[in-house]
N, C-alpha and C positions, 0 to 999 in steps of 0.2 A: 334314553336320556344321556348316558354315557359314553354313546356313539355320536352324540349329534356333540357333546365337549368334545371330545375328539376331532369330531370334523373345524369344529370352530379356533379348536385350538392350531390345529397344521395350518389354517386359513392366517392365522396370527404368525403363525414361525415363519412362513413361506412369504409375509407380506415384511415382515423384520428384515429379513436376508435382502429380501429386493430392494429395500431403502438404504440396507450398510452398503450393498453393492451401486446404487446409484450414487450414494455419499461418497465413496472411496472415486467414483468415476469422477465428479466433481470437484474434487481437491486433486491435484497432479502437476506433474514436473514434466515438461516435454524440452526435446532439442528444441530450438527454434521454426517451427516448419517454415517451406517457402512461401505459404502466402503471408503469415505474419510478419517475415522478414521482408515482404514488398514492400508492406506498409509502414516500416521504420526505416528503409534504406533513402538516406537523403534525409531523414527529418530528424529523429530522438538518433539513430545512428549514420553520420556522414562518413561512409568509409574510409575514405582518405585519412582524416584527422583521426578518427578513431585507432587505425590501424596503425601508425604513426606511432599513439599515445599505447601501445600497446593491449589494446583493446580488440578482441574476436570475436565474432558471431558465437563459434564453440565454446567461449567463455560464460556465454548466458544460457539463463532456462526461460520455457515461457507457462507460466503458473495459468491455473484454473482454477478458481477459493470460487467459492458459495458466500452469499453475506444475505443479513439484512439493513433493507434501508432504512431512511428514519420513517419511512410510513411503516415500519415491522413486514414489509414484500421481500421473498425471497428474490434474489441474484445473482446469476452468474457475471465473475469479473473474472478482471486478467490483468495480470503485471506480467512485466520481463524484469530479472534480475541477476545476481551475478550467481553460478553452478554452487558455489562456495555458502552459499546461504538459502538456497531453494527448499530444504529440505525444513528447515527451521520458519520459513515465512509459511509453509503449507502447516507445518505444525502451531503456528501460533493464530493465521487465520480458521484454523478448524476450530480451534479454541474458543474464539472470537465467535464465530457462527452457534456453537453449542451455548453460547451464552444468551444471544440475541446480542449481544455486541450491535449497534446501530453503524453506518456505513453508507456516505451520501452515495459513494460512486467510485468504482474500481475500473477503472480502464486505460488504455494503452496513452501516455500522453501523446503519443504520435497520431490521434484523434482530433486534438487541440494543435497540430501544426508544431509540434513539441514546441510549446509557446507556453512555459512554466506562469506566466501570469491568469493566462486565460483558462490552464488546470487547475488552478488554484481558486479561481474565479467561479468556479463552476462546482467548484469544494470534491472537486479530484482527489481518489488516493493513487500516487502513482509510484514509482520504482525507478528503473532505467530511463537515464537520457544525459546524451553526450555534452558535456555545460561545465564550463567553468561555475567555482563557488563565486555564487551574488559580491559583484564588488571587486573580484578580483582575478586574476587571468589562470591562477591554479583550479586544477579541473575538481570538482565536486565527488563526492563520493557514490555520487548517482551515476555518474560519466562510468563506473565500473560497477554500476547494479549493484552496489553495498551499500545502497539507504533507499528510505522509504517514507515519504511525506503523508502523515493520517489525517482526514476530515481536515485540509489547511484551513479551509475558511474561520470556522472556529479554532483556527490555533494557530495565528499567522508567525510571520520570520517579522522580528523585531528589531531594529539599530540606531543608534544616534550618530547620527555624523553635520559635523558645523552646528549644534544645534539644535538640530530636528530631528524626526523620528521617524523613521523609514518603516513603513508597514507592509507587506507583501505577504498575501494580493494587499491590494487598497482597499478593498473593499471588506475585509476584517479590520478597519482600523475598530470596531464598536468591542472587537474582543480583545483587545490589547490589555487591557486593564485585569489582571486576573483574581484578584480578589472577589472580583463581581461574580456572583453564580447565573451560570448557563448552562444550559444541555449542551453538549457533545464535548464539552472542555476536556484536556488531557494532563490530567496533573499527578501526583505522584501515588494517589489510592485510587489511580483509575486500571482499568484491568488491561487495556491495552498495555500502558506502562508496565504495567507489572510483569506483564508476557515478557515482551520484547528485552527489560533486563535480566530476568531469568536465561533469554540465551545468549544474553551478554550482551548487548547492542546499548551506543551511548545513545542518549536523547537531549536533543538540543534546546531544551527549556534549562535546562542544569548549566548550559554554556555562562560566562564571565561575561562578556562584552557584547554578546549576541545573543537575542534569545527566538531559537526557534522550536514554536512549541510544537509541531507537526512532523517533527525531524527525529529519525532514527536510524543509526548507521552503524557499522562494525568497520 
């Protein structure tokens, strides 16, 4: 009887180890490799301007987090962001994953033709891409892989200008209203938030005259 615990218990250590070693595989920080960098050259990164703006490929990381989605299904995602925070987004999406954190969709916006509407459209989380801030010709903190847009749909970029109310995507206008309770909403007892200012990162629901609740930057 004491042999057959035995046997069952090494079958449990042996299968522990193989899950923290697939887990640690799955969260990671890498150079850019060259096929990821095909697929942003000309789209989320134009090198010309980028290069310009002093912006390098050896400036960024290209992450691998694990999440789950809102069906509770594991997956592998990927951002690209800037070296200078790589280590903190791996630490705050493992966090996010240990919780069950929900998570429509972590992928490259250079998927969406780095077309920030149709990421957003599709309730993208994304990272890196080379973009002026909405509205005006100073570049974004994305353009340097220093923010990070979560579930936008439910948490869109808000403005008034002449007027009106600029919602982005447009197709979160139904969650602009935040008082209303919704699933995926980001406010300030939600555990994302809590992460992301614990390593110091502003979030742009907090902004004066803008408010983007999907936004998080350093």
């Amino acid at each position: 009887m004491i042999e057959g615990i035995k046997k069952h218990l090494a079958v449990a250590i042996t299968l522990l180890f193989t899950l923290s070693a697939w887990s640690q595989q799955s969260f990671r920080s890498l150079p850019i490799p060259d096929s990821v960098f095909a697929r942003m050259r000309g789209v989320s990164f134009p090198e010309h301007e980028a290069m310009q703006a002093g912006v390098h490929r050896t400036d960024l990381r290209y992450l691998q987090v694990l999440y789950y989605d809102f069906e509770g299904i594991t997956r592998q995602g990927e951002l690209v962001c800037n070296q200078a925070i790589a280590d903190e987004l791996l630490d705050i999406f493992r966090q996010l994953y240990e919780a069950r954190y929900p998570i429509a969709s972590i992928r490259l916006i250079d998927d969406f033709g780095a077309d920030d509407e149709r990421s957003m459209t599709a309730n993208n989380t994304s990272c890196f891409c080379f973009r002026p801030i909405e509205g005006s010709t100073q570049l974004s903190k994305h353009a340097k892989g220093m923010a990070i847009d979560l579930n936008p749909l439910q948490n869109p970029y808000v403005r008034k200008k002449s007027g009106k109310t600029i919602v982005k995507p447009k197709a979160g206008t139904a969650f602009v209203n935040r008082n209303y309770r919704f699933e995926h909403k980001i406010g300030k007892k939600d555990l994302a938030y809590r992460l992301f200012k614990e390593h110091g990162f502003t979030w742009g629901g907090s902004w004066r005259n803008v408010k983007d609740y999907q936004h998080f930057e350093k």
